[in-house]
N, CA, C and O of each residue as an XYZ file, in Angstrom:
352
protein
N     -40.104    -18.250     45.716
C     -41.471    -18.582     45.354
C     -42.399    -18.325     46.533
O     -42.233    -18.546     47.732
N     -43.627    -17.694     45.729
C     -44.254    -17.337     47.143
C     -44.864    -18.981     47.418
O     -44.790    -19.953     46.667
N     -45.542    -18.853     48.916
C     -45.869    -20.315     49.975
C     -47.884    -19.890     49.728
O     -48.844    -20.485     49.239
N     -47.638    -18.481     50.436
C     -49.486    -18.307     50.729
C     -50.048    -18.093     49.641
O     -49.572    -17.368     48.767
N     -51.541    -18.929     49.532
C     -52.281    -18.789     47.987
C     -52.577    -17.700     47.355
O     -52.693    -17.655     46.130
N     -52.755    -16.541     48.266
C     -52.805    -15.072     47.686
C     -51.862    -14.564     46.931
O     -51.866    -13.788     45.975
N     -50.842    -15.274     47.666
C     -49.130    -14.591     46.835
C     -48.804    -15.286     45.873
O     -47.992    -14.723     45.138
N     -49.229    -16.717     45.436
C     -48.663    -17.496     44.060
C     -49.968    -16.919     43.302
O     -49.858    -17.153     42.099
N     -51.312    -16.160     43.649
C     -52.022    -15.727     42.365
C     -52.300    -14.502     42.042
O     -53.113    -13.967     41.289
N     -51.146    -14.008     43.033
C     -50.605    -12.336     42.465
C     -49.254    -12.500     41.791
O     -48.853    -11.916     40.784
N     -48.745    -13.235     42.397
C     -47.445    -13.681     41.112
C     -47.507    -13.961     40.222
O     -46.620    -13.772     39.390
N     -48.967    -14.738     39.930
C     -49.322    -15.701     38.607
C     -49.523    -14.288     37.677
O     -48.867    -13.945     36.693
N     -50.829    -13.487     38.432
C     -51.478    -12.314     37.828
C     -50.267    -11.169     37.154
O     -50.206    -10.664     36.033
N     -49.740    -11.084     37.865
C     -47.774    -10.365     37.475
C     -47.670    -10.795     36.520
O     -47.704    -10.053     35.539
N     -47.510    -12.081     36.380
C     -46.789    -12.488     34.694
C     -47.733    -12.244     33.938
O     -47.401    -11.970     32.785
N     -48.750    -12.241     34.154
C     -49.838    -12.171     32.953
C     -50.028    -10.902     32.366
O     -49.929    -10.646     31.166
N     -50.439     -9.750     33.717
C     -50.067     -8.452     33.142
C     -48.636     -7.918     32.297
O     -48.548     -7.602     31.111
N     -47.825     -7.934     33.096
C     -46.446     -8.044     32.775
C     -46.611     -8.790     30.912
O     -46.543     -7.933     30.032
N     -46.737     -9.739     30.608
C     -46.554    -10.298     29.423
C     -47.506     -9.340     28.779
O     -47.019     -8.562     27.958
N     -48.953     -9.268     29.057
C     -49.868     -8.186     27.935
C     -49.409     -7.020     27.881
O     -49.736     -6.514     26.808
N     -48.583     -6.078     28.744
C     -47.930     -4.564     28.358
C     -46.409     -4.893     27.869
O     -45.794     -3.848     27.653
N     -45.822     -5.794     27.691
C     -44.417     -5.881     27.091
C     -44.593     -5.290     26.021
O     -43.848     -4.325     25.853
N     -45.574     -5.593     24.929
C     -45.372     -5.431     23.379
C     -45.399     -4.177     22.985
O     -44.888     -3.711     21.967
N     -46.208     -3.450     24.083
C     -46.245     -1.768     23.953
C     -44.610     -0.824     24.312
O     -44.060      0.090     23.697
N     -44.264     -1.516     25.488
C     -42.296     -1.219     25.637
C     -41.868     -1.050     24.450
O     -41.586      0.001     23.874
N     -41.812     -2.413     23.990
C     -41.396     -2.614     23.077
C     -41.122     -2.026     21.671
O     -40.150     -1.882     20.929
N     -42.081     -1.832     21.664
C     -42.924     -1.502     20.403
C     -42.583      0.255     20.220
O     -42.257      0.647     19.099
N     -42.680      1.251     21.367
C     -42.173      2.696     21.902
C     -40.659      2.466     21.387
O     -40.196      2.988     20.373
N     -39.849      1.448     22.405
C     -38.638      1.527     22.146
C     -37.897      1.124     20.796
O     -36.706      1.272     20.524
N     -38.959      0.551     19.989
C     -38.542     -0.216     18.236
C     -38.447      1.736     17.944
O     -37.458      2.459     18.068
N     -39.384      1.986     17.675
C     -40.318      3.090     17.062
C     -38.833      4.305     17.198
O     -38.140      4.611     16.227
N     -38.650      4.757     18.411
C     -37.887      5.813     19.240
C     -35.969      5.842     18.578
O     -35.242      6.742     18.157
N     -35.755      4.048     18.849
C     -35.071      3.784     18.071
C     -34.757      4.301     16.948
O     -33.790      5.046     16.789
N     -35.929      3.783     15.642
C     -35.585      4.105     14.514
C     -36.061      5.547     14.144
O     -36.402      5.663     12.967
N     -36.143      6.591     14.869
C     -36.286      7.633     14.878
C     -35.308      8.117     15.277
O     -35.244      9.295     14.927
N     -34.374      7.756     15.928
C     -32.767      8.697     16.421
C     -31.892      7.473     15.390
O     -30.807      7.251     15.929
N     -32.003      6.914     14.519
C     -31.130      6.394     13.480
C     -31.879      7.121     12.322
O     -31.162      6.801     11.374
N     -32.677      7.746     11.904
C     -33.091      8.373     11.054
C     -32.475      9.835     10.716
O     -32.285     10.385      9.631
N     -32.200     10.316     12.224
C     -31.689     11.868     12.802
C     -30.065     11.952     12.362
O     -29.344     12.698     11.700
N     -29.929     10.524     13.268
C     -28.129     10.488     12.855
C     -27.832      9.910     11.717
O     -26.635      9.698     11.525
N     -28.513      9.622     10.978
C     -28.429      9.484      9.012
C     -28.406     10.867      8.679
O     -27.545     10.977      7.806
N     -28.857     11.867      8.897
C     -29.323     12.870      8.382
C     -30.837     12.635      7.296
O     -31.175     13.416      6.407
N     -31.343     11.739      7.568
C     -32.650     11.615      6.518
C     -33.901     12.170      7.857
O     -34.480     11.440      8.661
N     -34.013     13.666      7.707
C     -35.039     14.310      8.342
C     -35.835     14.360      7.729
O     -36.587     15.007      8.458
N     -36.617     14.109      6.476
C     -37.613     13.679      6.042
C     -38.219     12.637      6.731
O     -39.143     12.748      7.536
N     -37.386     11.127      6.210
C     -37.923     10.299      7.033
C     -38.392     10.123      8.640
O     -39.152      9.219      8.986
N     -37.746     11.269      9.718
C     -37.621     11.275     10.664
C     -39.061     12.040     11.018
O     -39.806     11.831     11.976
N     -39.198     12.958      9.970
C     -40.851     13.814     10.157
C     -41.933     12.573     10.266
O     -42.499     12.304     11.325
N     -42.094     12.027      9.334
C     -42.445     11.136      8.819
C     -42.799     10.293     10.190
O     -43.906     10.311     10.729
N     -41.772      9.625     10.609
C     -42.284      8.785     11.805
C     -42.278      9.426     12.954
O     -42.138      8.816     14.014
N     -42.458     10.993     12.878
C     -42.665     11.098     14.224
C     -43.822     10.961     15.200
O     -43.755     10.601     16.376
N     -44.978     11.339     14.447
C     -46.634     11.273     14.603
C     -46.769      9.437     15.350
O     -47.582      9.210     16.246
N     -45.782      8.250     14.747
C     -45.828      7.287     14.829
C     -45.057      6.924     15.993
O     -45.391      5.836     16.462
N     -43.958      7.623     16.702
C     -43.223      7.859     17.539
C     -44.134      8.403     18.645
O     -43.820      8.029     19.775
N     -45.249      9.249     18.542
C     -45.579     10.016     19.265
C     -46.833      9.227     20.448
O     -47.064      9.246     21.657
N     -47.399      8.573     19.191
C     -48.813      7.974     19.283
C     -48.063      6.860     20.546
O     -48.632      6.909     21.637
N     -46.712      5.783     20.432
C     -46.209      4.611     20.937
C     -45.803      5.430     22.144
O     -45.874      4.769     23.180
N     -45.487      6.409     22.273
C     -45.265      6.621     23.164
C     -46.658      7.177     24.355
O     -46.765      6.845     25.535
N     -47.464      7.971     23.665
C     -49.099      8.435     24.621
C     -49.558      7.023     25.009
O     -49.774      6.615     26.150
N     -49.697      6.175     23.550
C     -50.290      4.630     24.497
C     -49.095      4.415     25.211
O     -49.587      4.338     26.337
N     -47.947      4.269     25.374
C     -47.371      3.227     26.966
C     -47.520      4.199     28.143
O     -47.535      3.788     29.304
N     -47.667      5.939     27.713
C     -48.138      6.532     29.053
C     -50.154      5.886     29.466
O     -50.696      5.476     30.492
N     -50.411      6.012     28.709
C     -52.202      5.658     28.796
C     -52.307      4.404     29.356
O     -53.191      4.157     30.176
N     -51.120      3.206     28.833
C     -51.626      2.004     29.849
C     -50.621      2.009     31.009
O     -50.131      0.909     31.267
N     -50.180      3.181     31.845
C     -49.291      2.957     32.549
C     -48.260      2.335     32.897
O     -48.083      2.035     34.077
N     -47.251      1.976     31.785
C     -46.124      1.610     31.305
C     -44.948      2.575     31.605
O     -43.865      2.129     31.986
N     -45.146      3.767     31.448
C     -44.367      4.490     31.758
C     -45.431      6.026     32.423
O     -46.618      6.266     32.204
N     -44.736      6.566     32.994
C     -45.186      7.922     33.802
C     -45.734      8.480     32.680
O     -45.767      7.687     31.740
N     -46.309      9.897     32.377
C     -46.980     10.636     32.219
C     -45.642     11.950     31.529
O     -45.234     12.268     30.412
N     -45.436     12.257     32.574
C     -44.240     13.187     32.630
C     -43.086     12.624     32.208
O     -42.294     13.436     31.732
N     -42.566     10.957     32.236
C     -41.923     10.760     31.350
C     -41.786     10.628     29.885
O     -40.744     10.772     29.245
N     -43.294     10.252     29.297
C     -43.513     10.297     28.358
C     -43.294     11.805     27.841
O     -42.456     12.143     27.005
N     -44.085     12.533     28.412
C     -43.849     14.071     27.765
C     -41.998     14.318     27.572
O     -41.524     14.889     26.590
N     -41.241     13.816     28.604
C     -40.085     14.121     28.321
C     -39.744     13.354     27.100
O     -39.181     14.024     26.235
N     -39.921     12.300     26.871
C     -39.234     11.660     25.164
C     -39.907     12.425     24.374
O     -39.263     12.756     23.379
N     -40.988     12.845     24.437
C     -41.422     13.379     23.548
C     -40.882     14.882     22.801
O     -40.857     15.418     21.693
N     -40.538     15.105     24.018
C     -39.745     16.680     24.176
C     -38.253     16.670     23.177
O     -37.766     17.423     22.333
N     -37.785     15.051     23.969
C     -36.454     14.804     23.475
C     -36.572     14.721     22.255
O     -35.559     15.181     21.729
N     -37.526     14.253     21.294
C     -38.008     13.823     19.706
C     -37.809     14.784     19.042
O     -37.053     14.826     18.071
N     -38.519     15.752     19.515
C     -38.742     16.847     19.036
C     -37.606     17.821     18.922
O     -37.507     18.572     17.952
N     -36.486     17.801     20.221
C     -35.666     18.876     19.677
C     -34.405     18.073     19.197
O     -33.377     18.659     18.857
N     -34.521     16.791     19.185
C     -33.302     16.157     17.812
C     -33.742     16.867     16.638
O     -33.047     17.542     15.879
N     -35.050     16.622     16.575
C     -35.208     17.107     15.068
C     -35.456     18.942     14.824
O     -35.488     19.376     13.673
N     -35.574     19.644     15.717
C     -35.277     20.990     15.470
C     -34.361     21.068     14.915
O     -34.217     21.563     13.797
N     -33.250     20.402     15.869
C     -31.756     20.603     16.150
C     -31.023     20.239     14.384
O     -30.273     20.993     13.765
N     -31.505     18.966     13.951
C     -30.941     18.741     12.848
C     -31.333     19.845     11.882
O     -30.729     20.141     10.851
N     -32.371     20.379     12.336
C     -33.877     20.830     10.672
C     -32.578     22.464     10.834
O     -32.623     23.108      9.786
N     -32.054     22.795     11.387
C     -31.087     23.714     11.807
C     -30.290     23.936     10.074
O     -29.335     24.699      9.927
């Protein structure tokens, strides 16, 4: 635990941020999820379907800096050639 008052109300401020960007993690990793259980069903319909929705969860957690920029582009990359790969 921090001692100096600066450091218990940057710790405080931590949890607070920290708690308001969780739901966006989250929320990417629900999404991403049920988009590679869609792939390995073979239901590529459904998988078209949520990808736009896949896409969007993932630009917002790059936009609130949740994740890199360039990482995002990489899942995105990855999305995309599961589903080439299946549409095969």
């Amino acid at each position: 635990m921090p001692i100096i008052k600066s450091a218990i109300k940057r710790a405080r401020q931590a949890d607070i941020r920290r708690d308001r960007r969780l739901p966006y993690k989250t929320h990417m990793k629900n999404v991403m999820r049920d988009f590679k259980d869609f792939v390995k069903e073979g239901k590529i319909a459904d998988a078209e379907k949520l990808l736009p929705k896949a896409f969007k969860a993932i630009d917002t957690a790059a936009k609130k800096n949740i994740i890199h920029k360039k990482n995002a582009a990489n899942k995105k990359s990855l999305l995309s050639r599961m589903i080439a790969k299946k549409a095969k």
